[in-house]
N, C-alpha and C positions, 0 to 999 in steps of 0.2 A: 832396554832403551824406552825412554818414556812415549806415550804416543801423540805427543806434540815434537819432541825432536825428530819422530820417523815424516808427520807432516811434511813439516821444516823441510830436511834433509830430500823427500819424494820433489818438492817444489823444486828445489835447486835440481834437478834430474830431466823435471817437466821445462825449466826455463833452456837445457840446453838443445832440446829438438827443435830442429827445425824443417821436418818433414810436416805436409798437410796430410796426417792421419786424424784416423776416426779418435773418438776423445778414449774408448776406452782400450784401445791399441797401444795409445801414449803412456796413459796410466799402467797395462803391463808391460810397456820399454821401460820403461822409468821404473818399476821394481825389480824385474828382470838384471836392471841392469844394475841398482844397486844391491842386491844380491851376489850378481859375480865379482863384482868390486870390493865384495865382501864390507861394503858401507853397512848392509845389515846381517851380520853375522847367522851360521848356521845356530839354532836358537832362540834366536829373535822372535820375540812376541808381537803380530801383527797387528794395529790397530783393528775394533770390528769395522767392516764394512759400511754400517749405518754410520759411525762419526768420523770416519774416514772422509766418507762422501761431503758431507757438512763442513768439515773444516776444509777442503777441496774446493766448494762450490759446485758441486755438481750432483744427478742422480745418483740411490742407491743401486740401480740396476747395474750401473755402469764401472765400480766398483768389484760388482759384484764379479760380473765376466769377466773382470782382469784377475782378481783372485781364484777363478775357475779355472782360466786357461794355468793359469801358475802352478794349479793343482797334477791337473793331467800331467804337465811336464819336468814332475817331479820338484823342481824350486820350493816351495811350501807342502806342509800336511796339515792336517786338518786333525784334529782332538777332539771327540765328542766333548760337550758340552766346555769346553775350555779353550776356543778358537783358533786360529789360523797360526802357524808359527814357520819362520824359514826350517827348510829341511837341511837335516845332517850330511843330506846326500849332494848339496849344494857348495861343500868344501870342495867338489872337484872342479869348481868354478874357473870360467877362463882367466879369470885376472887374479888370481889366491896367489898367495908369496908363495916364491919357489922353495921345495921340500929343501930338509938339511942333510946333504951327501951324508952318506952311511963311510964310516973312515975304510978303506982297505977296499972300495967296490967302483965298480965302474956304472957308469948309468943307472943311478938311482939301485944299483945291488941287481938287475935284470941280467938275464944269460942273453944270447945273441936271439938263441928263439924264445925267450920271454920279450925282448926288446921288437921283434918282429911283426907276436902277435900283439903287444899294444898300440904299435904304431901305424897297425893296417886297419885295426876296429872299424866296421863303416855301418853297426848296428846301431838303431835308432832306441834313444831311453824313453820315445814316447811311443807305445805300441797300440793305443786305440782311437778311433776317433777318423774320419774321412781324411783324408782316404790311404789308409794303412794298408800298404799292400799286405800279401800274405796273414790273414787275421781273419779267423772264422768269426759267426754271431755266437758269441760264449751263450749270450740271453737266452738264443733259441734250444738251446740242448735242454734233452729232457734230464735234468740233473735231482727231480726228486726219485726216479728212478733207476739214476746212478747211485744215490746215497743208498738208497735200500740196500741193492747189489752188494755194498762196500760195506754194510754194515752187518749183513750175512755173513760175509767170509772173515772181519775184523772182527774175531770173538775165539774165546778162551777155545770152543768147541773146532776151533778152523788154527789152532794153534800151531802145526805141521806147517801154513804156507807163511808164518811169521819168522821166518827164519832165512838163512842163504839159499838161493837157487842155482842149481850148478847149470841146470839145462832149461832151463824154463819150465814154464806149467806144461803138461804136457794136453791138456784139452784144450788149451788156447793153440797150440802148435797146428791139432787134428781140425779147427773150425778154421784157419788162416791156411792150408792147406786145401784146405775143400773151398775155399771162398776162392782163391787165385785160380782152381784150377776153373772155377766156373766162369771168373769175372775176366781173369789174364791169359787164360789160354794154358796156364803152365802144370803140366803133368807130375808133381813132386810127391814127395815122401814129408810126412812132419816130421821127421830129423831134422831136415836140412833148413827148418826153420832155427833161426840166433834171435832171444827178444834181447832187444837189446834198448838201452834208456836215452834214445833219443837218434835223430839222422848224424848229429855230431860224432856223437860218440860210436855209432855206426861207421864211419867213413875213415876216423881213426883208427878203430879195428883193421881194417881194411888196408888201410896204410902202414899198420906195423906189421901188422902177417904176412903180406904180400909183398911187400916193396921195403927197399933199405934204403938209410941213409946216401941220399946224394942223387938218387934213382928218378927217371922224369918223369913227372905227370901233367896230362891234359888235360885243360877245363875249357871250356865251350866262353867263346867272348862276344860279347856279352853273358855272365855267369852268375850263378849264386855265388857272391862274398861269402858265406860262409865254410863251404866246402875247400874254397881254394886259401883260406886261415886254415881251418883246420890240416888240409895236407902241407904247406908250409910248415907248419908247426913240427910235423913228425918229421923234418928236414927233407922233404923231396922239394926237387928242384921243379915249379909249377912255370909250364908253356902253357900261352893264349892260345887256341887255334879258331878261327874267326867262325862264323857264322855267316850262309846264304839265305836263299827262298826256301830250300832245301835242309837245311840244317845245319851239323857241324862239317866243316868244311875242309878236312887236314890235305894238303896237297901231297905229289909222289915227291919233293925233296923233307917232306915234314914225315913220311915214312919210314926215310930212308934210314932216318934217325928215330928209332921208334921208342916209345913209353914204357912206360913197367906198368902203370895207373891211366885210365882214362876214365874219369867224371862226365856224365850226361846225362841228360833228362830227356830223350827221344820223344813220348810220348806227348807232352807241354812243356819246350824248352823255358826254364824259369832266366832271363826276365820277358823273353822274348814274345812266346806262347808258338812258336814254330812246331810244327811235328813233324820230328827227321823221316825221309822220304825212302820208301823201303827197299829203293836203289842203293841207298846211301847205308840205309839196315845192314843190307847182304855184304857189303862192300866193306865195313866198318868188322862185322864180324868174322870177316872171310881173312882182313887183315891181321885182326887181333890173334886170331888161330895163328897167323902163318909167324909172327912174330913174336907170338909168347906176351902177349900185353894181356894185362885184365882187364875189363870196362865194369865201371861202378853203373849199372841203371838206377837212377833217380827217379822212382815213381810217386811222388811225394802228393799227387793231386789228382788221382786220375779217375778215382771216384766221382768226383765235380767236373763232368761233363755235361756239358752243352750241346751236343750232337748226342744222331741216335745212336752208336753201340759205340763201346771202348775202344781205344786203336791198343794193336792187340804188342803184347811187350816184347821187349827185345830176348829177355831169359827165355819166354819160349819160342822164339823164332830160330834160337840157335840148335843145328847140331850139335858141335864139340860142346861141351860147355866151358866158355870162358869170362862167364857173365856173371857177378854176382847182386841180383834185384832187392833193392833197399825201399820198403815201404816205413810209412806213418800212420800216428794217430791224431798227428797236433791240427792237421787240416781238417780233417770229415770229424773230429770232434771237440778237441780244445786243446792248446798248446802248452795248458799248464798239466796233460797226462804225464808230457814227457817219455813216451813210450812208442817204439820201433820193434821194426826188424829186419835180419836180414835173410837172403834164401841164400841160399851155396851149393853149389856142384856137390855131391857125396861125397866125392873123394877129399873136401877141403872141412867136412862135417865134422868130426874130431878135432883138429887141429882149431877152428873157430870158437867151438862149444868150450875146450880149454883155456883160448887165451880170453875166449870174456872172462871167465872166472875167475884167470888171472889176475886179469889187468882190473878189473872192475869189479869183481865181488858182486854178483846176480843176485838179486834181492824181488822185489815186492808182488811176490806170489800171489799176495791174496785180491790185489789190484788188477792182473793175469787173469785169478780165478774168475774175478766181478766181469771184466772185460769179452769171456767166453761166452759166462750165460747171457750179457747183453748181447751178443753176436747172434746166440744159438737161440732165444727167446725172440727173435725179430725185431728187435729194438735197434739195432743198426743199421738193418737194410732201411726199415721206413723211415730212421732221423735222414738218412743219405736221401733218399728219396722223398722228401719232405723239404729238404734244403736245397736241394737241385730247382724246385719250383721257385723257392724264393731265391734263390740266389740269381737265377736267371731273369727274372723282372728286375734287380735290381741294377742286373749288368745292362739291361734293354735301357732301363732309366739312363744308366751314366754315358749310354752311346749315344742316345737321343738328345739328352743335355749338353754335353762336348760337343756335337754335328752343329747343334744349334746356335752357340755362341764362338767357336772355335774352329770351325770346319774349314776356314782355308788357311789355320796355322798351324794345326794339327794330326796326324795321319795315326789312325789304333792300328795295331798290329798283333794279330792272336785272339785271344779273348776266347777263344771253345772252350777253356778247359780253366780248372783253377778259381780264387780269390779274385784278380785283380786283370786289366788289362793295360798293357804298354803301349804311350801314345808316345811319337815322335815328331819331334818340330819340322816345320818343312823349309826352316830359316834357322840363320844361324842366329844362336840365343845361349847365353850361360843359363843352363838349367838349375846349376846348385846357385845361384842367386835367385830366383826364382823361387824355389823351394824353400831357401830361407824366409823371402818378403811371404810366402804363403802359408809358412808357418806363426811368422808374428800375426798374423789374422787368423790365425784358428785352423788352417788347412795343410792337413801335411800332403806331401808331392815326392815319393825316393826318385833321383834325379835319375836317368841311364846311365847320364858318363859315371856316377860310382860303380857299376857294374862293370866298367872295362878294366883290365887289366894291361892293356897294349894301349900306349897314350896316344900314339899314334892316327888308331880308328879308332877314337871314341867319337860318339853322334851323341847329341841332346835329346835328349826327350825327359818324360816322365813316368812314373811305373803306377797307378791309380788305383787299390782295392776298394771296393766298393759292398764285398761281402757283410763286412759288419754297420751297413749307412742305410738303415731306412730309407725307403721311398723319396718319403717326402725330406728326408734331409738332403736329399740328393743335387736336388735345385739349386739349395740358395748356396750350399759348399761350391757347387762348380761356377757359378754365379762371383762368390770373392774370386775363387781360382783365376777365371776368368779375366778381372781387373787386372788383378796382379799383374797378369800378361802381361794383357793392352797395355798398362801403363812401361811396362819391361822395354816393350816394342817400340814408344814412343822416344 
């Protein structure tokens, strides 16, 4: 399309608003929008920015930020030196003509749980930028010393870890071992370490060895969406069990009727930041024994603390053991590792170590191997220790800027532990409208209510990471945020 009909076409876009937005807000509605209308097809060559602007009548700058935001949000990419063009990825657009039924299938060719987990997705396609929850600073990781690492064990001489892994590396196992018993309390064996590639795929595991078809599991409500997709998926039947001051909250008729699976994050309830009360510990664990239920521990953050010593985990507070404790790498160091684990009771060591291999075929060894010597070298304790400083100035910043401009609309809640802090409204307010107007300005907000599962008790708020938001962008982010409100409110 030539770039006088894109002009053209952008005007007729800009003539239909009739909101008083900022000029370069309008400018990415108005492409945004003919994007998903598929006006300018995935493809499309986008005018530059400089004669954009000109035939426009307005700044190059202004241009320029609405192409920027378009970028982060996947709608356009960017071609070195051969400019801006719509993205492919932009065919999933809300308004594209509906696909053509496949003959003999039902819903687009989906099974019931294919059809389940597309229509429950509540992951966001834009993952950086203020305020993203759960998203470490990729920037600050020392990554020219991860390359080295990686480029040691990536070599013909290191050829043995380029292959399937049935058990994992076994001196990543003996350092993850000796790090929990020091950091969590938990007295193990490196056996009963599982690496496994990713929380997801952890939790799955989890779900097919333990539990059958049809079998109930509990997730904490307010909860990670992704744990309660992934156990849906494996067809367990997922109950909300609500949340107090306290933590998870199952009552004696919610017993009565008891679980095969229970999902929890005791130590920093995710979204919440609760740390389940070690009344609640005993009780929880006293039950699951008497009942034959498994509790998944979610310790997905517990390295990024905020207070002085760790709050100590639930795998090793238990006698029986009926706890199987699922750690990460994607928080304390980047989420494009892709890399877990899980600990297990002995007696579930075999059976575990089996079906990864099965189900997943254990692979990247030599990523295992890099991963060790950064652990065993001190290159892990001091990036944790280094990011705990800055992360905590920057959670100071976002509580001192929210009190400031928002402090009798809004109530934080948590915040010791973790990426991000959960603020809640103290009125009532659609928060995923909110979140929308604050994303056409530049500010993403994950609402609460997407984190309920029970429609019932869903409460507004909004869930804020702040980890990967410099200082000083801290301001003017909560600053729009801010508007947004007020103007919400009015």
């Amino acid at each position: 399309m030539e770039a006088r009909l894109i002009t053209e076409l952008l005007e007729q876009y800009l003539d239909r608003q009739t909101a008083p937005l900022k000029l370069r807000i309008r400018i990415y509605l108005a492409l945004r929008q003919a994007i998903l209308d598929r006006a300018l097809p995935p493809g499309t060559k986008l005018p530059p920015t400089r004669s954009l602007a000109e035939d426009l009548g307005m700044g190059r700058n202004t241009v320029v930020r609405a192409y920027e935001q378009l970028l982060v949000e996947g709608y356009i990419e960017s071609r070195t030196g051969d400019g801006s063009y719509v993205s492919e990825a932009a065919q999933g657009g809300l308004r594209r003509s509906p696909p053509k039924r496949l003959l003999g299938t039902r819903r687009e060719g989906l099974s019931r749980r294919g059809s389940i987990v597309a229509s429950n997705a509540t992951s966001s396609v834009v993952q950086r930028g203020a305020f993203m929850p759960g998203v470490p600073d990729i920037d600050a990781f020392p990554f020219a010393i991860w390359r080295r690492l990686l480029g040691k064990y990536h070599s013909a001489e290191q050829g043995h870890l380029l292959n399937y892994a049935h058990t994992g590396y076994g001196p990543l196992k003996v350092m993850l071992a000796n790090y929990l018993r020091v950091t969590r309390m938990m007295p193990i064996d490196p056996k009963q370490v599982i690496i496994i590639n990713g929380s997801h795929q952890a939790i799955d595991l989890c779900a097919r060895l333990l539990a059958d078809h049809g079998d109930r599991a509990w997730i904490e409500d307010p909860g990670y969406w992704g744990a309660r997709n992934v156990l849906a998926a494996a067809g367990l039947q997922v109950k909300p069990i609500p949340l107090d001051a306290k933590g998870l909250a199952p009552t004696v008729e919610d017993w009565a009727d008891p679980p095969r699976l229970i999902f929890c994050s005791p130590s920093s309830q995710y979204p919440t930041g609760t740390v389940l009360s070690l009344d609640r510990r005993i009780q929880l664990l006293e039950n699951a024994d008497h009942v034959g239920s498994w509790i998944i521990e979610d310790d997905y953050d517990n390295e990024l603390h905020f207070h002085e010593r760790p709050i100590g985990s639930l795998f090793g507070l238990a006698n029986r053991q009926r706890v199987i404790y699922l750690g990460t790498f994607s928080k304390v160091m980047f989420p494009g590792i892709r890399m877990a684990y899980l600990v297990v009771p002995e007696d579930l060591v075999e059976a575990f170590v089996i079906g990864n291999s099965e189900l997943y075929r254990g692979g990247r060894l030599a990523e295992q191997a890099a991963l060790a010597e950064f652990i065993d070298e001190g290159y892990f304790s001091a990036h944790i220790k280094r990011m705990r400083g800055i992360y905590a100035e920057r959670r100071e910043a976002l509580l001192d800027a929210m009190q400031s401009r928002l402090g009798g609309v809004v109530v934080p809640s948590g915040g010791h532990a973790g990426l991000q802090v959960l603020y809640r409204f103290t009125r009532p307010i659609d928060d995923t409208m909110i979140a929308a107007q604050a994303l056409a300005e530049g500010v993403i907000c994950r609402p609460l209510s997407l984190y309920y599962l029970d429609q019932e008790t869903r409460q507004p708020g909004m869930n804020l990471g702040f980890a990967a938001v410099p200082v000083e962008r801290i301001g003017p982010a909560t600053e729009i945020l801010s508007r947004v409100i007020e103007r919400h409110l009015k």
